[in-house]
matplotlib code that plots the C-alpha trace (Angstrom):
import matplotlib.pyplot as plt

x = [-7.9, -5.4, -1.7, -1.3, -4.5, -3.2, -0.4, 0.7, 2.6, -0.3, -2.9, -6.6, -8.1, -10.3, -8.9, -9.1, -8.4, -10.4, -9.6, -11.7, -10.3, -9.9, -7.9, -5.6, -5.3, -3.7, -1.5, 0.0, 0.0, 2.5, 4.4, 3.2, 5.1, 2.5, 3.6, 1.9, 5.0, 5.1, 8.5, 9.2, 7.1, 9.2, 8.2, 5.2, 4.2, 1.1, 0.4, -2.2, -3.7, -4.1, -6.9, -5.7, -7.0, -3.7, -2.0, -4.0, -2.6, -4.9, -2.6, 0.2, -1.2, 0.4, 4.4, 3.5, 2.6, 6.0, 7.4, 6.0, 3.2, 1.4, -1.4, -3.5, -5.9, -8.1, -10.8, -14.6, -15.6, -12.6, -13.3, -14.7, -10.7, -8.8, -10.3, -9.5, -6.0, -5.1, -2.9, -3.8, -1.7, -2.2, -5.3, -6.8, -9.0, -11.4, -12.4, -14.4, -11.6, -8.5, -6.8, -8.1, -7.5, -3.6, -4.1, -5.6, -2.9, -0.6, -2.1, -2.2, 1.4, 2.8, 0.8, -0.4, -4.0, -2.1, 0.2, -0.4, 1.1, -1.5, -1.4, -2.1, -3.5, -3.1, -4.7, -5.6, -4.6, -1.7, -0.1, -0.1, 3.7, 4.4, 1.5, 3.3, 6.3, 4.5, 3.1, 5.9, 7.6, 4.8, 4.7, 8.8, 8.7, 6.1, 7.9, 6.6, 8.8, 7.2, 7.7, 6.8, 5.8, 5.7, 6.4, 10.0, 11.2, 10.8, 11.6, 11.8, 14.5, 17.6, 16.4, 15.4, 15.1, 14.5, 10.5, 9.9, 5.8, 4.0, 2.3, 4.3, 2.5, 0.5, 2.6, 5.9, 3.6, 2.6, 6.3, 7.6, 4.7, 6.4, 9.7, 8.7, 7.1, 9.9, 11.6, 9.3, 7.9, 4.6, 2.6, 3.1, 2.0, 1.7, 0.6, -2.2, -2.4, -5.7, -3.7, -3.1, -7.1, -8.1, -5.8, -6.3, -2.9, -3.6, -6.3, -5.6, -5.0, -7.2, -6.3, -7.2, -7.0, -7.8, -6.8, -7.9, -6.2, -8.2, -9.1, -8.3, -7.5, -5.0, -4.7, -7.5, -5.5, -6.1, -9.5, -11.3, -13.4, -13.5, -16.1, -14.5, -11.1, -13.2, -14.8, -11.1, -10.2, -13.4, -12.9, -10.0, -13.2, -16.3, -14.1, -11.8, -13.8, -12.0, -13.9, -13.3, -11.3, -11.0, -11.7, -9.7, -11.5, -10.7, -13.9, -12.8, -13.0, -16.2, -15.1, -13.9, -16.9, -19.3, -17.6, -18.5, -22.0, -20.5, -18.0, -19.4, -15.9, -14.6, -12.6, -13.0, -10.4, -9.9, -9.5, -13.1, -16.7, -17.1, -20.9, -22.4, -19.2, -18.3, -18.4, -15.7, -13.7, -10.4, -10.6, -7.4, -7.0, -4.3, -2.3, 0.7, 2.3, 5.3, 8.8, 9.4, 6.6, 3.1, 1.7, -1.5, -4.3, -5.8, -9.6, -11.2, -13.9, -13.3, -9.8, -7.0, -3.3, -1.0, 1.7, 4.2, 5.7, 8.7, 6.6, 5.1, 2.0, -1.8, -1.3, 0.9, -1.3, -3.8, -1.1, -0.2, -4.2, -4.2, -1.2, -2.8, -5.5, -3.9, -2.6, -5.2, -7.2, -3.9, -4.3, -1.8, -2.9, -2.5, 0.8, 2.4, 1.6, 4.4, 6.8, 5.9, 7.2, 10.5, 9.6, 11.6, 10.3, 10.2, 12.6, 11.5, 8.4, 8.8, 12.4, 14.8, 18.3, 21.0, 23.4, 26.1, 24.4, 21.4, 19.4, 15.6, 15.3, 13.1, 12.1, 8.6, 7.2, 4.0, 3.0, -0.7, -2.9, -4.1, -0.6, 1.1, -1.6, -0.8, 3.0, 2.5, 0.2, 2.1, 5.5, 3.3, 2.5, 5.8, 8.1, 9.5, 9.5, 8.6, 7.9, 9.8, 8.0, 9.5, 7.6, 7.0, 4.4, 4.8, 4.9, 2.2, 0.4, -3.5, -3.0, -6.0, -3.7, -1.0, -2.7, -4.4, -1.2, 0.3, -3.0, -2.2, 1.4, 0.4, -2.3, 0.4, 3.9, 5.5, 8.0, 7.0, 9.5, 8.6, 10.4, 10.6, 9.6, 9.7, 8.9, 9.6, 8.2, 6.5, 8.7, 9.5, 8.3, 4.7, 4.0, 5.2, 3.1, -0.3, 1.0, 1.7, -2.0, -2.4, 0.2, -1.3, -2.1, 1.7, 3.7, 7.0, 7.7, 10.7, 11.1, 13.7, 13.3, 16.3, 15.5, 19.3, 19.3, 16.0, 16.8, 19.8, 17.5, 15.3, 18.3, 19.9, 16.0, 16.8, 16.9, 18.1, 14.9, 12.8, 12.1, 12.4, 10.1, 11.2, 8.2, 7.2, 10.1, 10.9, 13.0, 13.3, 16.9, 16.3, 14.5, 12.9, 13.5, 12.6, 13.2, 16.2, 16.5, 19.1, 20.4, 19.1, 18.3, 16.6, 18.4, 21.7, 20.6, 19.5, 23.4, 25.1, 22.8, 24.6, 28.0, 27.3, 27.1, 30.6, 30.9]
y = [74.7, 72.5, 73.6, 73.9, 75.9, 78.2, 76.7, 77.4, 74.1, 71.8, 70.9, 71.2, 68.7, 66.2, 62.8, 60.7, 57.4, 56.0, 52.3, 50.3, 49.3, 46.0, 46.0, 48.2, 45.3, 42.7, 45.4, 45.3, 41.9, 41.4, 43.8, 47.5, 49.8, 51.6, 55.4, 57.6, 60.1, 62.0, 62.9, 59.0, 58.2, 56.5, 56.9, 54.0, 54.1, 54.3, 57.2, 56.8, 59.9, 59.5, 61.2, 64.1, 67.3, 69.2, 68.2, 65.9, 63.7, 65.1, 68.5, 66.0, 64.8, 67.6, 67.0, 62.7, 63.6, 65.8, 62.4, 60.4, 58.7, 56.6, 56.1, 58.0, 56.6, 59.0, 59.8, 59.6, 62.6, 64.4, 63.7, 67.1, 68.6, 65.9, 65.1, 68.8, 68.7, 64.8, 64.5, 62.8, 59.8, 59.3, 56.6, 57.5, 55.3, 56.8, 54.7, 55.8, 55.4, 55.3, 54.3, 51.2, 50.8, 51.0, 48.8, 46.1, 47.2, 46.4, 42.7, 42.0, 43.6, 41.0, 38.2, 39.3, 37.7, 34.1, 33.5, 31.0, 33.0, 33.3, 37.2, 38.8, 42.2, 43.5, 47.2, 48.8, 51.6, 49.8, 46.3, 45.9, 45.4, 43.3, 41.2, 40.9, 39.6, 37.0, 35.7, 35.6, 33.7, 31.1, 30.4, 30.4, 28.0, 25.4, 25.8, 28.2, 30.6, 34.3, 37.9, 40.7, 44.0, 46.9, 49.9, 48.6, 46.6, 45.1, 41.5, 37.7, 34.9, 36.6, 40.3, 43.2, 47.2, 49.7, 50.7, 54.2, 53.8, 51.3, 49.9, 50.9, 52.1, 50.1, 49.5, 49.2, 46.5, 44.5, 44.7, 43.2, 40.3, 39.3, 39.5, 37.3, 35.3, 34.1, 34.1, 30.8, 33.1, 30.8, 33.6, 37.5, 39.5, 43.1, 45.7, 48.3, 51.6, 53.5, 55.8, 52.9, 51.7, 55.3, 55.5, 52.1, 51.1, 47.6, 48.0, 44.4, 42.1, 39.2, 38.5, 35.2, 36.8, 40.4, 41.0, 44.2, 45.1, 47.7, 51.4, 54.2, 58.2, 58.3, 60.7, 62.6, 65.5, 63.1, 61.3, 64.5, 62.2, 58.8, 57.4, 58.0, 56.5, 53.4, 53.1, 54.1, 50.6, 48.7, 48.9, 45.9, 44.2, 44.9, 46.1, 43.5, 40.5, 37.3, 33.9, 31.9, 35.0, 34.8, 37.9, 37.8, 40.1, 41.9, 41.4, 43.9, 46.6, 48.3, 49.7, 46.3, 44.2, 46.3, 44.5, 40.7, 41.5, 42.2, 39.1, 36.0, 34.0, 35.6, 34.4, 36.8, 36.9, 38.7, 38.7, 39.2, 37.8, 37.8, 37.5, 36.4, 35.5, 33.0, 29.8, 31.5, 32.8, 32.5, 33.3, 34.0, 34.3, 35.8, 33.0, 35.4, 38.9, 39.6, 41.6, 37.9, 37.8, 36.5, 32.8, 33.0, 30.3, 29.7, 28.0, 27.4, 24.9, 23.1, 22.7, 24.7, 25.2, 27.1, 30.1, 31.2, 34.1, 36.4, 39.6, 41.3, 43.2, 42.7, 44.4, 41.8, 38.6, 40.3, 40.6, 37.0, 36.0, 37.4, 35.7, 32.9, 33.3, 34.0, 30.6, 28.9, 30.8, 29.4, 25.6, 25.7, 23.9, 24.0, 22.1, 24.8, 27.7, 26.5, 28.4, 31.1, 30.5, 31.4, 34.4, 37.0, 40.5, 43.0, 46.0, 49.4, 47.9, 47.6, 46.7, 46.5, 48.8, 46.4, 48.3, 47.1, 49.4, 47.5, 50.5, 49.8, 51.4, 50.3, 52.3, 51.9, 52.8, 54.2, 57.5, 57.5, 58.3, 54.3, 53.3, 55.4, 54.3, 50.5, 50.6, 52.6, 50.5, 47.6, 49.0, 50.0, 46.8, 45.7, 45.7, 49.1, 52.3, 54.5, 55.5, 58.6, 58.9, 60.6, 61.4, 63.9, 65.1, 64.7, 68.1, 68.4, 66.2, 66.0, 69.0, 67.5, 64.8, 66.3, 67.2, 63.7, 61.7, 64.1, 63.2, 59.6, 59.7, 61.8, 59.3, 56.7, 58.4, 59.9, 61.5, 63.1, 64.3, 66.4, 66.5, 66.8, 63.8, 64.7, 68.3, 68.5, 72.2, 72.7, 74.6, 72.2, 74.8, 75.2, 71.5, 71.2, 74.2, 72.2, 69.2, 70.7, 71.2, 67.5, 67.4, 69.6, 66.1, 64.7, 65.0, 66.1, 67.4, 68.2, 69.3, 70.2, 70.5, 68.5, 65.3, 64.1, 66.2, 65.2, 61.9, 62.6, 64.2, 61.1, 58.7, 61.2, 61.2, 57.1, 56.1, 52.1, 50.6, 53.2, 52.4, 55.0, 54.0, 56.2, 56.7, 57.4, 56.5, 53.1, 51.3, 54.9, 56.3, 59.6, 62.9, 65.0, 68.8, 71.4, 69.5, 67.9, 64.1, 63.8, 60.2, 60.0, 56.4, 56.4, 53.4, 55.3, 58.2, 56.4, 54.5, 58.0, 59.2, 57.2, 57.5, 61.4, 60.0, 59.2, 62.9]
z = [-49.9, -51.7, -50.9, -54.9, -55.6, -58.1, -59.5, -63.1, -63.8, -63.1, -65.8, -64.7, -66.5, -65.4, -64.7, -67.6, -65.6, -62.9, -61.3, -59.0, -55.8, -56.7, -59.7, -57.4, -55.2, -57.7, -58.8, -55.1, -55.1, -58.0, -56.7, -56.8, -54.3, -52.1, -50.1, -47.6, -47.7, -51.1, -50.9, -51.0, -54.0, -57.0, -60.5, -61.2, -57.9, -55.7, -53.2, -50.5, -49.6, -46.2, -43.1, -41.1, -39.7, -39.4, -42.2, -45.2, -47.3, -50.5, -50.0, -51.3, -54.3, -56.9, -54.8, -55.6, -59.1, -59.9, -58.4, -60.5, -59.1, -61.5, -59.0, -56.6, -53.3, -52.4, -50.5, -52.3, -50.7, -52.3, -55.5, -56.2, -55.5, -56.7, -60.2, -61.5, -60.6, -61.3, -65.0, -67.5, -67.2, -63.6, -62.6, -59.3, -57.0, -55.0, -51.5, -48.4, -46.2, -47.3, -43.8, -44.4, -47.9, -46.9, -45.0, -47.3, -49.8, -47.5, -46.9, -50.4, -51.1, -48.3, -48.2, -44.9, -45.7, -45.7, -43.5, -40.5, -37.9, -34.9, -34.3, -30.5, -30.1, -26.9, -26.0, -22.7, -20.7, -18.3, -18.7, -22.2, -22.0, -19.5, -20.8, -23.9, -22.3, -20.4, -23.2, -25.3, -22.1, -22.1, -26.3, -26.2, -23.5, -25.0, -27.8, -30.0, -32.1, -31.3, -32.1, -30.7, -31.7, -28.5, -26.6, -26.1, -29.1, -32.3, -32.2, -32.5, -32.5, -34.3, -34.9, -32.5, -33.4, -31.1, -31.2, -32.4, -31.7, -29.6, -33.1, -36.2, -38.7, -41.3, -43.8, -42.0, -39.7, -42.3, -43.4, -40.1, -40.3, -43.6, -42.5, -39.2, -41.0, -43.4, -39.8, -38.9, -36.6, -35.3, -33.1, -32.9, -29.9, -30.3, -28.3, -30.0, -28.7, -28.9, -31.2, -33.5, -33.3, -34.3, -36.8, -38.5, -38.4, -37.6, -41.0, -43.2, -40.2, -38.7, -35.2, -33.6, -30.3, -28.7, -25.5, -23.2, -19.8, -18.7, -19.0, -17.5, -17.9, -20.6, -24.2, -23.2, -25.2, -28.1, -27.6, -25.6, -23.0, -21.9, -24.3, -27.0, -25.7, -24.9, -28.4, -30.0, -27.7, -28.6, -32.2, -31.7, -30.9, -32.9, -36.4, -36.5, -36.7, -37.9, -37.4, -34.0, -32.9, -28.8, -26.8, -24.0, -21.7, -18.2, -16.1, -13.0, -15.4, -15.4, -19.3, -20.7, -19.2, -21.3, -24.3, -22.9, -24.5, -27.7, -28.2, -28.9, -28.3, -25.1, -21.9, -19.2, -16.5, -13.1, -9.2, -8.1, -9.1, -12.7, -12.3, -15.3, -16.8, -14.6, -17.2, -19.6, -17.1, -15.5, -11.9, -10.1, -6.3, -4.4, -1.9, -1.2, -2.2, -0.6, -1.6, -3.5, -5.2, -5.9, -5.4, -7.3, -7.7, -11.3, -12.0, -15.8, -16.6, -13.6, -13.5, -10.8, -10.8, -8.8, -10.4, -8.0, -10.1, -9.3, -9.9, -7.4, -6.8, -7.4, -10.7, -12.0, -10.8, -13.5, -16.2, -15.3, -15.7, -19.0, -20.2, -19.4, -20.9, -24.2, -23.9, -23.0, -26.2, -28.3, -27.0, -23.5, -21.2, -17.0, -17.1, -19.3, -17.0, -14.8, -16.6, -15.4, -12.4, -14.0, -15.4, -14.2, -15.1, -17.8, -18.4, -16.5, -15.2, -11.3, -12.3, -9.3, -9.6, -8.6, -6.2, -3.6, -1.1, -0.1, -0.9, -2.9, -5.4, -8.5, -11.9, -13.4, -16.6, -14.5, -16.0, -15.4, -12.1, -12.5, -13.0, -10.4, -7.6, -8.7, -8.3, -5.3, -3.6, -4.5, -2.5, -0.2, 0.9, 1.5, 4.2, 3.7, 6.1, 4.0, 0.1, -1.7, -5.0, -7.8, -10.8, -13.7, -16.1, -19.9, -21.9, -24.9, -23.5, -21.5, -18.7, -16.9, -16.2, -14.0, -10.9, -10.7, -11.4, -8.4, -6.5, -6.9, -5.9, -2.6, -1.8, -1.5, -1.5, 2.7, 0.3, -3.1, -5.5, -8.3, -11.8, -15.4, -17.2, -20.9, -21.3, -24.4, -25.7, -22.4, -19.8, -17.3, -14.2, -16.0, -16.3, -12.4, -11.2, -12.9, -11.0, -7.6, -6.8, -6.3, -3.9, -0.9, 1.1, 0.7, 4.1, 2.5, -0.9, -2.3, -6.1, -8.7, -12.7, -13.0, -13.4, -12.1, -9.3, -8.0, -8.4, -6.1, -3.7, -3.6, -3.3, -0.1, 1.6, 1.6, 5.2, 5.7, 5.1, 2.8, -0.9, -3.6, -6.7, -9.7, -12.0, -15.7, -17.8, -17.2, -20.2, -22.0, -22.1, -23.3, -22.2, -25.4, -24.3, -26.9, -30.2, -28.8, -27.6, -24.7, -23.5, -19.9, -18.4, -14.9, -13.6, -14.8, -12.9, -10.3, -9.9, -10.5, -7.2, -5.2, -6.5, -5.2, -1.4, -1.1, -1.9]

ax = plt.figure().add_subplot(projection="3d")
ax.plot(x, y, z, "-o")
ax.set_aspect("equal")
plt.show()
């Protein structure tokens, strides 16, 4: 039922004005202002009625109309409920999906459809960031101008906003676009979330390359099973078609080498046999892995060259393979891939807390079982006594989740420290209790709500040569409990720890 089903002010006559889609276009084009929020709509302008299940955007038609919308997009299988209540001077376009038809609004309102920019979609489970930052490492240094669009920031050369979502949504995307493009930008890399794929936020662009990490359990709250996470991720590649687009492809991955069959243009990369894929493929080998980092051989078509890259862990030799194959996709050649060697790292991912103490101690972004066993393993490997894990479980999120993320921190962890991670409406000791079943195996556990004061419980554990890996928040400096958002940074906690030993 519409929210304004019985409502004396509206008139319930049938629309008098009905516009094809592509009229509607040119009218964004020269200049027409385009909403999804009704309370923002502006006399003369257009209001997009967009999907949902808990809320719908066709419940907001009657508050854009007191507002003075002068256009309506909405749905064709709505037309039943939106003719009857649509006034007489207001022109409503009906399309079957009107997710995407922002989205081409968008592209026409910005010039999106033609600018020269080369745009980078990367999506996967894990390493989508770091990725990003390698690749905007290797276009910066062969002198490319890029921005970047991602879990952390905003950016290119002379502007950077803090990122409220992982991909912004459509029309505030095609808004940045414009804005880098007026920049000089040459090449934008942005990271897609599944979310994003689902929701058509990216709806309007034409990518020139796709890039997919891998894929593992993540948003099940959200997608309900693994399938239909994977197809959420797949669409980046079978409904986004743009000719000579590359498909940079992760051929490790039992879920992403299911889409090498579908992409006609793909490089596949990875550490082990690619099989079938072996004549588009860029094989990497694994010299060296120490505590200062990787030395990592490269093959394509014949030819080999040699990274030897800061970063650490087996993880990060196959974020540095895609990177590379990005710009190999974008005309780099070998030569250029030596500037990697001077790339030193991205914020809260395996990121090393400076401290006067000699104590290791590193945050990561890791907040899923995949994740958690990477980072893990990785220190693991090292030259360290032993590994204290601390970790939490995100409230309103996938339940299913928390006993295997605990499960993957026991598998590696001789100290686990449970937490709060953001509990946000959850109470903090429920979401531990559905994670403490996955730590029966761990030899010592130790555990405290407080995020702080586990932290300090970790950093006390330290003996001389043990590492402490502090997981799941990584560049965030805030904790959402209840409806509030506190200020808490894990590298400021972790620095605060050991102020408390001198006491």
């Amino acid at each position: 039922m519409f929210l304004f089903s019985g409502s004396p002010s509206r008139k319930k006559t049938m629309t008098r004005g009905v516009m094809e889609f592509d009229q509607l276009l040119e009218l964004a084009r020269e200049g027409l202002m385009v909403r999804t929020d009704s309370r923002a709509v502006q006399p003369g302008e257009c209001f997009v009625a967009m999907p949902g299940v808990a809320v719908r955007g066709i419940d907001f038609i009657p508050m854009a109309m007191d507002k003075g919308a002068r256009y309506i997009v909405a749905p064709e299988d709505a037309r039943d409920l939106v003719a009857p209540v649509a006034e007489e001077d207001v022109v409503v376009c009906y399309v079957e999906n009107t997710a995407r038809a922002l989205g081409e609004l968008a592209r026409a309102h910005f010039g999106t459809d033609s600018m020269d920019m080369k745009l980078v979609a990367i999506t996967g489970t894990n390493g989508k960031t770091t990725t990003s930052y390698i690749i905007e490492h290797l276009l910066s240094e062969a002198g490319r101008k890029v921005g970047v669009l991602g879990t952390v920031t905003y950016r290119w050369p002379g502007f950077s906003v803090d990122a409220k979502l992982t991909t912004p949504d459509c029309w505030m995307l095609h808004e940045l676009l414009a804005n880098m493009h007026k920049a000089d930008v040459d090449a934008v890399v942005m990271e897609v979330s599944s979310h994003a794929l689902d929701q058509y936020r990216v709806a309007g662009l034409d990518f020139d390359v796709a890039v997919i990490s891998n894929l593992t359990q993540d948003h099940l709250d959200y997608h309900g099973d693994m399938e239909t996470y994977f197809r959420a991720k797949a669409k980046l590649f079978n409904e986004y078609p743009s000719e000579d687009k590359c498909c940079v492809i992760n051929y490790d991955d039992p879920y992403c080498r299911r889409l090498l069959d579908q992409c006609e243009n793909a490089v596949a990369y990875g550490l082990g046999d690619p099989g079938a894929a072996d004549s588009q493929s860029l094989q990497g080998r694994i010299l060296s892995c120490t505590g200062k980092g990787l030395h990592l051989e490269c093959g394509f078509k014949g030819k080999t060259w040699q990274v030897e890259s800061p970063l650490i862990g087996q993880h990060n030799a196959m974020n540095l393979l895609a990177a590379q194959a990005v710009g190999l996709c974008l005309g780099l050649n070998c030569k250029d891939m030596r500037s990697l060697n001077d790339f030193a790292g991205v914020p809260g991912r395996l990121e090393r807390v400076p401290n006067d103490r000699g104590l290791h101690v590193f945050v990561d972004y890791a907040h899923t079982p995949d994740a958690l066993i990477n980072v893990q393993k990785t220190l693991k490997e090292l030259d360290f006594d032993r590994l204290i894990t601390v970790f939490g479980c995100g409230g309103d999120r996938d339940r299913a989740k928390r006993p295997l993320m605990a499960r993957a921190v026991a598998r590696y962890a001789d100290v686990a420290v449970l937490t709060s991670d953001n509990p946000r409406t959850e109470k903090p000791e429920a979401i531990m209790d559905d994670a403490r079943p996955g730590l029966k195996d761990c030899a010592m556990m130790l555990e405290n709500p407080d995020r702080q004061t586990a932290i300090n419980m970790a950093i006390r554990e330290m003996n001389e040569n043990d590492v402490v890996l502090v997981a799941g928040k990584g560049h965030e400096d805030y904790q959402v409990m209840g409806d509030v958002t506190l200020h808490f940074s894990d590298t400021e906690a972790v620095l605060k720890a050991m102020e408390e030993l001198d006491r």
